[in-house]
N, C-alpha and C positions, 0 to 999 in steps of 0.2 A: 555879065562876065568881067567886074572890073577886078575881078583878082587875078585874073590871068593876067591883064598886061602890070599890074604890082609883080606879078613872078618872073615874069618876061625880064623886066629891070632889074628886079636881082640878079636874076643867072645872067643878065649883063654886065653889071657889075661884081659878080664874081667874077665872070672870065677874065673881066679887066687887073681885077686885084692878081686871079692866077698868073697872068702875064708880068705884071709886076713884082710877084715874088718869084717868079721863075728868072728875071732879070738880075733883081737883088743878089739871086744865089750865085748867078755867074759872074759879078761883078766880084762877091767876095772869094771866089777861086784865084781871081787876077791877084788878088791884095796878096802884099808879102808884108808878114809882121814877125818881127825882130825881137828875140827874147837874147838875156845875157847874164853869166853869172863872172864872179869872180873881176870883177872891174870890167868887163870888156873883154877879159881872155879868153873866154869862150862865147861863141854868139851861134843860136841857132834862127833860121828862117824859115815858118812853116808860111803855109797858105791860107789863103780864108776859109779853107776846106778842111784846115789843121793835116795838113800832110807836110810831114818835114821836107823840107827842098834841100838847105845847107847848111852844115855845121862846118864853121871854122874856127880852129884853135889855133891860139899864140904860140910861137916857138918856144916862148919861158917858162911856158905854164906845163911842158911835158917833162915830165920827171919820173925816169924807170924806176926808181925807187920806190914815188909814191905812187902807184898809179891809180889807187883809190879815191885821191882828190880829184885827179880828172874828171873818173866816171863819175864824183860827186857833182863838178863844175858842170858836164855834159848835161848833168839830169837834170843840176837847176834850170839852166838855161833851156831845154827844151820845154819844162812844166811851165816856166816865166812865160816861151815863147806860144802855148798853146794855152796857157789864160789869158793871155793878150788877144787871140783870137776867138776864142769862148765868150768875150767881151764883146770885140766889136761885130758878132753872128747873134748876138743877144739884142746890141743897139740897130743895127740893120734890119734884121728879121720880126725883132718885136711891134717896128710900129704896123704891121700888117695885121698883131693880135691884139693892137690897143683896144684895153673896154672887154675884150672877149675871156672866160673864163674856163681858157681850153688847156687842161690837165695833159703834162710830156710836149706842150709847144714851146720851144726855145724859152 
């Protein structure tokens, strides 16, 4: 029966690794990552989890005239801010799939 205990210590070491990427995930909810467009006049702060938390805009940059830049400024900076996290949800969570060839895994 020494395949049994070869199986035993997998599913040991899966559980282990489950635990570790159940950790990984909670850790990148905590992360705030900082996207920004237009120099800085607009900055939005999503989570590790890419959920927007805060947009704050420059008082210079609001212009009732134009208000199309804004929403251009808003948009960059939120895409900026949620490829910044798609990044680092990519570096945290990939080394769990090093070597592995698993197709829709981060």
């Amino acid at each position: 029966m020494r395949g049994m205990g070869n199986m035993q210590n997998m599913m040991k070491q899966m559980q282990k690794m489950q635990k570790k990427m159940a950790e990984a995930q909670e850790q990148l909810g905590e992360e705030r990552i900082e996207g920004t467009a237009g120099g800085g006049m607009v900055t939005v702060i999503v989570s590790g989890h890419k959920e927007v938390i805060e947009v704050n805009i420059k008082e210079e940059v609001v212009d009732p005239e134009d208000i199309e830049m804004l929403q251009d400024l808003v948009l960059a900076a939120t895409n900026d801010a949620l490829k910044k996290a798609e990044e680092l949800t990519n570096s945290t969570m990939g080394q769990f799939t090093k070597g592995l060839n698993l197709p829709g895994m981060f």
